[in-house]
N, C-alpha and C positions, 0 to 999 in steps of 0.2 A: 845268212842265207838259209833261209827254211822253206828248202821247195822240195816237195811230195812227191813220190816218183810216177804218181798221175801224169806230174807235171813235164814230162820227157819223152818224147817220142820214140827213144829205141831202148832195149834194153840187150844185153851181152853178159855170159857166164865165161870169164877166162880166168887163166891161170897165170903164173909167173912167168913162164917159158915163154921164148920168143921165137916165131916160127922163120926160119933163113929168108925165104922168101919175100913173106910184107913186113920182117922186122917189127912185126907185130904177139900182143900177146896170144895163147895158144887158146882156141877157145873150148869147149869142154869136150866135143864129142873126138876133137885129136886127143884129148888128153885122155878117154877114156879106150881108143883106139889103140892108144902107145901103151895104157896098164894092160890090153888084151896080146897084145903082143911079147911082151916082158913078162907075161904069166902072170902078175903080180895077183889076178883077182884069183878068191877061191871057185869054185865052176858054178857055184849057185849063183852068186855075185856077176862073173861074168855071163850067166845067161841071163838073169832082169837086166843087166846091161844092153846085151842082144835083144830081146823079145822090145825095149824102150828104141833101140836104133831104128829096131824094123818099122815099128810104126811112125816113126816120122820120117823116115824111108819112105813108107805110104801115102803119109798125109799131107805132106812136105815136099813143094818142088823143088829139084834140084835146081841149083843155080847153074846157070851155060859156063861163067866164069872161072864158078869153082870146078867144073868137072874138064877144066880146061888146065886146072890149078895158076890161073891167074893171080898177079897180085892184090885180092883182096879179103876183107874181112865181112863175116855175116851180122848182121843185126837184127832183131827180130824185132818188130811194129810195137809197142806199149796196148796200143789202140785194141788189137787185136790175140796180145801175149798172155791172158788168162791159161787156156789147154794149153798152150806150150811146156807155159812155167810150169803148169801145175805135172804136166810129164818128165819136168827136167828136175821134181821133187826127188826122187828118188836118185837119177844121176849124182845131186849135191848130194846125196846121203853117202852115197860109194865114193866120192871125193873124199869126204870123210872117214870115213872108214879104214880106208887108208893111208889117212892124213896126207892129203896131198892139197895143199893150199888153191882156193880159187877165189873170186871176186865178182860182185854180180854190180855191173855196170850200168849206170845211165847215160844218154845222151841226149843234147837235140845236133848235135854236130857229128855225125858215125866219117864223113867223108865223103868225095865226088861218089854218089851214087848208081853205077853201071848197071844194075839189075833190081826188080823191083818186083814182089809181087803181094798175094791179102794179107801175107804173115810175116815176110821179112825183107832185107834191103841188102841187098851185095854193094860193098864200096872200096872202092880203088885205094892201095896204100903206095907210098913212093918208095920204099922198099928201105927209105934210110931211116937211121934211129939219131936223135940229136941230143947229144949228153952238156948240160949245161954246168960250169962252177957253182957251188955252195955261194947264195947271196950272203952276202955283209948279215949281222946281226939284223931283225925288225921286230924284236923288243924294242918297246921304249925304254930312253934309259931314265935311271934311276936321279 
């Protein structure tokens, strides 16, 4: 499989954690929510954290779903993800800093999508997590 993340219509910044609600993973801006909470950043750190929220506070429509804290997850368009990403540089830099693991997602599959608009996609999760058995060996064998 060598497909380019051209090739993906959403993209998503999460973390490990999984949020109670959509049993989903946490996506960066709870994650940097929850370090401002727990102290964890130094003040410099947490205010480029704050000064990066506000502005996509700004420039960024709130989802109806999320501000309802519905069961869903955000994704943000590929099509249209350049200025996002290039604002959520410095977020992945404070993930790092200190060391808190994240993962930067493709999709063309995000889920039943309930809200929509230029920049990103609200979509519905069923709230359950499905834990599967370790398949058999798929080495060939020897």
């Amino acid at each position: 499989m060598n497909e380019k993340k051209n090739d993906f219509k959403y993209v998503r910044i999460q973390g490990k954690e999984l949020v109670k609600n959509t049993m989903f993973a946490k996506g960066i801006f709870s994650i940097c929510m929850q370090m401002l909470r727990d102290d964890v950043m130094d003040e410099e750190d947490a205010g480029l954290y704050r000064e990066i929220d506000d502005w996509f506070a700004n420039e960024l429509p709130w989802p109806e779903p999320c501000k309802r804290q519905e069961s869903v997850v955000c994704w943000f368009k590929t099509e249209n993800a350049d200025i996002m990403m290039k604002m959520m540089k410095p977020v992945m830099w404070l993930l790092e800093r200190y060391n808190h693991p994240y993962y930067v997602v493709y999709t063309n599959f995000p889920g039943e999508i309930v809200y929509e608009d230029q920049y990103q996609v609200a979509c519905k999760t069923d709230g359950r997590l499905t834990i599967e058995n370790v398949p058999e060996s798929w080495s060939p064998e020897e």
